[in-house]
Every structure is written in C-alpha cells, then in structure tokens.
C-alpha positions as CSV (number, residue, x, y, z in Angstrom):
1,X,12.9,16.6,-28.5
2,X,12.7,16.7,-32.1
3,X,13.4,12.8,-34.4
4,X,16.9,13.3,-35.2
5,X,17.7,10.9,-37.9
6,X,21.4,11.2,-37.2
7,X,21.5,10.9,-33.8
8,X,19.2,7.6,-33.7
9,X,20.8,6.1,-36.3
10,X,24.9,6.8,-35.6
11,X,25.1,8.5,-32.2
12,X,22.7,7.2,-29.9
13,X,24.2,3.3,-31.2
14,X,27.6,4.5,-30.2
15,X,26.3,4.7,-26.5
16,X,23.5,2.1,-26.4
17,X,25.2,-0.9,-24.8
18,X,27.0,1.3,-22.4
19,X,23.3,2.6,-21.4
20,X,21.7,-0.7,-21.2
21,X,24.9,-2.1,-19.0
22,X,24.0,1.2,-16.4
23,X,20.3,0.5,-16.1
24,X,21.5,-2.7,-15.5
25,X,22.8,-1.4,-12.3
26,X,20.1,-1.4,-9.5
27,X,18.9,2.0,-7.9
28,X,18.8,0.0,-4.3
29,X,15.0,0.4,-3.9
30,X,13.1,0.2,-0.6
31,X,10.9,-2.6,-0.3
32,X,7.4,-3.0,2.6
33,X,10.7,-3.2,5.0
34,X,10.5,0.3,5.2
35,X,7.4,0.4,6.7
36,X,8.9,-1.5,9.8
37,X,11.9,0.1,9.9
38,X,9.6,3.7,10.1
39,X,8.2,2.5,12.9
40,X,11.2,1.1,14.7
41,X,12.7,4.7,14.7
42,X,9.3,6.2,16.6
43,X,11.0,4.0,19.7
44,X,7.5,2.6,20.7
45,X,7.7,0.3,23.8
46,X,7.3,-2.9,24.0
47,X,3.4,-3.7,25.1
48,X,2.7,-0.5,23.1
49,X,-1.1,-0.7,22.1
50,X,-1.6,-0.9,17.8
51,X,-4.2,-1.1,15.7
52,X,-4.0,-2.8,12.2
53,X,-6.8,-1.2,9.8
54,X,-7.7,-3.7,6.9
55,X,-5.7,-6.5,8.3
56,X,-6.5,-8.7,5.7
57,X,-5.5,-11.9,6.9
58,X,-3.2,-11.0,9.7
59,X,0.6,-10.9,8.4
60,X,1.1,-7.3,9.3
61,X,-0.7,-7.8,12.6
62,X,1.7,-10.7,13.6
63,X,5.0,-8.8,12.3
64,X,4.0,-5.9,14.5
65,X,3.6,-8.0,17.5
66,X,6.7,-10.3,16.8
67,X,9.0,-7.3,15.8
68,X,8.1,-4.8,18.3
69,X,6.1,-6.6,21.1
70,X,3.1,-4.7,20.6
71,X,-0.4,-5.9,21.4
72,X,-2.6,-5.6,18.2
73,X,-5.9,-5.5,17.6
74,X,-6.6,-6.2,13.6
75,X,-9.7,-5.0,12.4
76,X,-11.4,-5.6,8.5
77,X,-15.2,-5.3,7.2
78,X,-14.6,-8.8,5.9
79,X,-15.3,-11.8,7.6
80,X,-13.0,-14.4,5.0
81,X,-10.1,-12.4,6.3
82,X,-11.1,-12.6,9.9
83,X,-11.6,-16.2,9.7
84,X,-8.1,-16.7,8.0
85,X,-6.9,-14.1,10.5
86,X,-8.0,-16.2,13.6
87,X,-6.7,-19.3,11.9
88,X,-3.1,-18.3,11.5
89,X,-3.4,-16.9,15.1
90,X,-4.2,-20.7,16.2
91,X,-0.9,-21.7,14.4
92,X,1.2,-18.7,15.5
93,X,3.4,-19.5,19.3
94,X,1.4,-19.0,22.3
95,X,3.9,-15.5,23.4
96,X,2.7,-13.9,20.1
97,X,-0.8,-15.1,19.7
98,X,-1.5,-13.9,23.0
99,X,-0.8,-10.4,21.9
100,X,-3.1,-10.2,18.5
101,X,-6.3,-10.4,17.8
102,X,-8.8,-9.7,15.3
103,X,-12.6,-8.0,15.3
104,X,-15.0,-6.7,12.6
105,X,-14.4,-3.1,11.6
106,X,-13.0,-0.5,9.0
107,X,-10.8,2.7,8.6
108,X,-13.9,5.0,9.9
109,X,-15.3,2.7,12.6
110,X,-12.4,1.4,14.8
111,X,-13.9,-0.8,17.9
112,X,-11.8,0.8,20.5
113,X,-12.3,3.7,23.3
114,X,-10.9,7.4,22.2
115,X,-7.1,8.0,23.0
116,X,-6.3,4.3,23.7
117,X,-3.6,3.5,20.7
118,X,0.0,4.3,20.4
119,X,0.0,3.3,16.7
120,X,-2.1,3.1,13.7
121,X,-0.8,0.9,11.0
122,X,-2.8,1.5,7.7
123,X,-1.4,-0.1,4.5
124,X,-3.4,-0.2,1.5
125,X,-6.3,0.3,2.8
126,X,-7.2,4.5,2.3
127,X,-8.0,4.1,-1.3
128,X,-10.9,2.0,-1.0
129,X,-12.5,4.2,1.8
130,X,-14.9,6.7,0.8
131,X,-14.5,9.5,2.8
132,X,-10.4,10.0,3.7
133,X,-11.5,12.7,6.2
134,X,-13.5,10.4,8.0
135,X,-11.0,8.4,8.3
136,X,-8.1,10.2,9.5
137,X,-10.6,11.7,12.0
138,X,-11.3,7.9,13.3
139,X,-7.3,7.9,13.6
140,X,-7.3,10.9,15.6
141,X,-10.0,10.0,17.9
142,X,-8.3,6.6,18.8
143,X,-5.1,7.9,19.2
144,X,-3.3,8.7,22.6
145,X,-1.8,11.9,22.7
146,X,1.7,11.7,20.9
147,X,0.8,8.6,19.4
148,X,1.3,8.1,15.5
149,X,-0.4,7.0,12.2
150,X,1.9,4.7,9.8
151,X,-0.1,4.7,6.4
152,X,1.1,3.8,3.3
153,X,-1.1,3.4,-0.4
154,X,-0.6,3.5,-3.8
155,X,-1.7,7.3,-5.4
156,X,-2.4,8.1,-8.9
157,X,0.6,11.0,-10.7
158,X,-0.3,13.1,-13.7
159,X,1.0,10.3,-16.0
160,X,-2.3,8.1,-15.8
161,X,-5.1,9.1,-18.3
162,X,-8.3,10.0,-16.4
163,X,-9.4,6.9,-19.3
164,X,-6.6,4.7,-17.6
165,X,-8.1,5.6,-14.5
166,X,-11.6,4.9,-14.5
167,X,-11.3,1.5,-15.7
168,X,-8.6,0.6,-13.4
169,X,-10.5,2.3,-10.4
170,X,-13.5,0.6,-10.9
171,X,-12.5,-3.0,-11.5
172,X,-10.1,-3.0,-8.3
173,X,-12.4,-1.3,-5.9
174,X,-10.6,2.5,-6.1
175,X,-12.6,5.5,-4.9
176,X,-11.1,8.0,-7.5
177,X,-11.0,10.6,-4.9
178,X,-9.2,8.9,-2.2
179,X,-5.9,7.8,-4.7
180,X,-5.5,11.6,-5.4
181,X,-2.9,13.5,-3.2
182,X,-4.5,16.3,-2.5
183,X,-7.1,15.0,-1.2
184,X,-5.4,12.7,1.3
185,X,-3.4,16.1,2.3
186,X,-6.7,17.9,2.7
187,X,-8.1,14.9,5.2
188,X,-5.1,15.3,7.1
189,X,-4.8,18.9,7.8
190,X,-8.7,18.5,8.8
191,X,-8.2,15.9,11.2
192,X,-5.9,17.6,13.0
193,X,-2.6,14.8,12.9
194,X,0.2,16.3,12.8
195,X,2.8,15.5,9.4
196,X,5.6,13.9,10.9
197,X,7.1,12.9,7.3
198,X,5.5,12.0,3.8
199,X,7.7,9.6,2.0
200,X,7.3,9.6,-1.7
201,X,8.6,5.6,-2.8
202,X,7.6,6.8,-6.5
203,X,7.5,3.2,-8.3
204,X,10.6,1.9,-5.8
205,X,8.6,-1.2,-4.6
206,X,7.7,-2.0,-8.2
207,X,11.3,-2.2,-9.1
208,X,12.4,-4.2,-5.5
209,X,9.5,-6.7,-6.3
210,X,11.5,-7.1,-9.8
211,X,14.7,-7.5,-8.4
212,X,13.6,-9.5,-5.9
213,X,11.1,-12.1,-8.2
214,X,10.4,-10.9,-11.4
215,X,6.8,-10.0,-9.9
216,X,6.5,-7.0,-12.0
217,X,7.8,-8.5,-15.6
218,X,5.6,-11.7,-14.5
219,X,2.4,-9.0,-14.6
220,X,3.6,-7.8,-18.0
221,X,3.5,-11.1,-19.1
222,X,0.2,-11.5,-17.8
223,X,-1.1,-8.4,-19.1
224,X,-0.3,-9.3,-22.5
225,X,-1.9,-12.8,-22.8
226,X,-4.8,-11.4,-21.2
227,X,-5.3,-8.9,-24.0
228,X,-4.1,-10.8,-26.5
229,X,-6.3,-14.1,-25.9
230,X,-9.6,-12.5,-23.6
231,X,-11.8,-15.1,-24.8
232,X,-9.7,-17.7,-23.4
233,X,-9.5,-16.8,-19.6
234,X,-13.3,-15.2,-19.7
235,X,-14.4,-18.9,-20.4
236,X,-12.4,-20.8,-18.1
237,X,-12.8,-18.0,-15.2
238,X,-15.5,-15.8,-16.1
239,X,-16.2,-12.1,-17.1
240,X,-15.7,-11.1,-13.3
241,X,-12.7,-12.9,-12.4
242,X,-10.9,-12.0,-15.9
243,X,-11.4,-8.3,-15.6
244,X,-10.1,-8.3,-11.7
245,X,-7.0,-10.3,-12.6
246,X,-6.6,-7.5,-15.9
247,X,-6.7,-4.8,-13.2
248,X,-4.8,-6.3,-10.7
249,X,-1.9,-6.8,-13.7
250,X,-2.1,-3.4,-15.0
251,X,-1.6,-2.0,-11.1
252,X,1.6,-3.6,-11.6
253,X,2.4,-2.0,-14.8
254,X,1.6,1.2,-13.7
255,X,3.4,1.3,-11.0
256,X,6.4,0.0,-12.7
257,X,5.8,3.0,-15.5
258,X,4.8,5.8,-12.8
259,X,1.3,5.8,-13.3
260,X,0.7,5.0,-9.6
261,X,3.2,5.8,-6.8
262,X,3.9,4.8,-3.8
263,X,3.3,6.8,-0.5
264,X,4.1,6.5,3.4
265,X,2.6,9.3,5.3
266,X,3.6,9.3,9.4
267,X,1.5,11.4,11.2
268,X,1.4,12.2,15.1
269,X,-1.0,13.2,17.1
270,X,-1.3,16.3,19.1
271,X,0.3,16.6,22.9
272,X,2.2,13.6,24.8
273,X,5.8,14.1,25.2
C-alpha cells in the first residue's frame, strides 16, 4: 500500500491505542508442551521402547520416561552432553533412572537392532545433520512396525534473505539444506514414514517464551548491544564466543519476526496395528 499522508497522520491515530490494547491480547500460543501432549494422544504403553536423538543433556530423555513410563535410550555425538546426561541420571529417583540411559550416536547412526523402537523423539536436532534422507531412513530402520517419529526443528520461510541466512547458518552450525521444507518433505517421502500430521507452530514458541519470560525481548536487547558495542564483548569473550552468542540472539529475533518457523512433523511407520 501506497504512503497516505492522511491516513497516517489523522485516521490511523484515531485507531492506534485501540490497536495497541488488541495486540495486547495474547494469541494463546503453544509452547515445547505440545510436543508431549502429541505423543500422549499416540496412546503408547507404558514400558514402550524410545529413542531420544541429540539428547543433549538428558531433559527430554527423563520427561519421556517420567511422563509416559518409557524406557529411553538417549543418544548424541558429544561426549560433554553424555557426561552431563549420566550425571543427572545419578541424581534422578532410582524408578526413573532405571529406565534412561545414554550412548554415543547421531540422527544417522542409532546404536539399536532394526524394528526395536516404538518412538523416535527428535527435537532440534535435523538441521544440523547433513543428509535429512539418511536420517529419516535411520528412523525407519529402527522403528517397529506402527511405531512413530516425533520431530520438531526450526525451518527457514521466504522472509529470511539468503544474506540473513548464510551468516546465521554458519555461525550456529545450520546445514542450509536441512532448515528448508522441501527438503525435509522430500527425505520423508524417501524413507518411506508415513505423514501422520505436520504441524506448522509458525513463530508460536517465540511469542510463549515472551509471555512466559521475556526470553525473546531479552534477545532483542542482546542483539542490540552486541551490535552496537562489538568491540566490547569480542575482548572480554573472544571473536568465537561473540559471533555464537550474535547468532544464537538473532535465532530469536527471527523467529519472533517469521524469519524461522517452527515445525512438528509425526510420522509412522509402515504395518503394526
């Protein structure tokens, strides 16, 4: 739309407050609850057998096992997280740390036998693999028939500039390929899974992290002292540590601003009941 002197100046005034008051009013976004809450309705049993793919340091792993009574096996190509994994296990009540525990491995080599697992639980882990088909292969080949993939990452939309993009990508680990849609929905078809539902959160966890803390205006914040004073932070934390933390502030942003958006994909796979 066309500048319109009059209507910036007289009209659009006359309805500004009454705007501001409505995007006051919260959209009720979904939060990482929903990621439970999709796996609750696949009516696992109890004792049902789950995988945790870049477990990090274990939260997921435990909420699985705690929430549902699964027995989990987390599995990451770093050994920090393992470590911190195992430790929190030690601290966790015997009934639950009896049911998780943690190995070496990644989204393409998973160290279990072929159709063992009832579930896959994947979060935020597909855009830093290099080959999504791979992947979602490994998925398949782990999975007992009827069992089902929970996945959820962040995906790049139309509105980031490929510029945006390059930078971002290649500070926080990204492989360009595996944040683009397409080629996540191309991997999937290959693999053979079966598209139970693809949930589209758009920026909705950007917003519930506001609501909830002020996590995303806190990374505004950030953003802008770290582009306002760079010399400052690059010589108390170094070149390295400075351009990760810009990254991991402008992920924020972007999601916030629909640059990045957030995805669930629940996949099944073939036979079972």
């Amino acid at each position: 739309m066309a500048w319109d002197r009059d209507f910036f100046y007289d009209t659009y005034p006359r309805a500004e407050a009454a705007f501001g008051e409505r995007l006051d009013e919260s959209l009720d976004p979904r939060g990482p609850s929903v990621l439970l809450q999709v796996v609750r309705e696949l009516d696992l049993q109890p004792d049902s057998r789950a995988v945790d793919v870049g477990c990090g340091e274990g939260g997921h792993a435990f909420r699985l096992a705690t929430h549902f009574g699964f027995r989990v096996l987390g599995i990451d190509p770093v050994q920090r997280h393992l470590d911190l994994a195992r430790g929190a296990r030690r601290e966790e009540v015997p009934d639950i740390a009896a049911r998780v525990s943690f190995e070496r491995g990644s989204a393409t080599r998973i160290p279990v036998p072929d159709s063992s697992q009832d579930l896959v639980w994947c979060r935020d882990v597909m855009v830093h693999v290099d080959d999504p088909a791979e992947a979602y292969d490994e998925f398949a080949r782990v999975l007992r028939p009827g069992g089902h993939v929970v996945g959820y990452q962040a995906v790049a939309t139309d509105l980031l500039a490929p510029e945006e993009a390059d930078w971002l990508f290649e500070v926080m680990g990204v492989v360009p390929g595996s944040a683009d849609p397409r080629v996540l929905d191309a991997a999937i078809a290959g693999s053979g899974l079966e598209v139970v539902d693809t949930i589209d959160l758009a920026g909705e966890w950007g917003e519930w992290s506001q609501e909830q803390d002020g996590r995303a205006a806190r990374a505004l914040l950030h953003l802008a002292r770290l582009l306002r004073a760079p010399d400052r932070y690059r010589a108390e934390f170094g070149d390295a540590a400075y351009d990760v933390m810009l990254g991991d502030c402008r992920w924020h942003v972007y999601r916030m601003m629909g640059k990045l958006a957030g995805r669930i994909d629940v996949l099944r796979a073939p036979g079972g009941r």
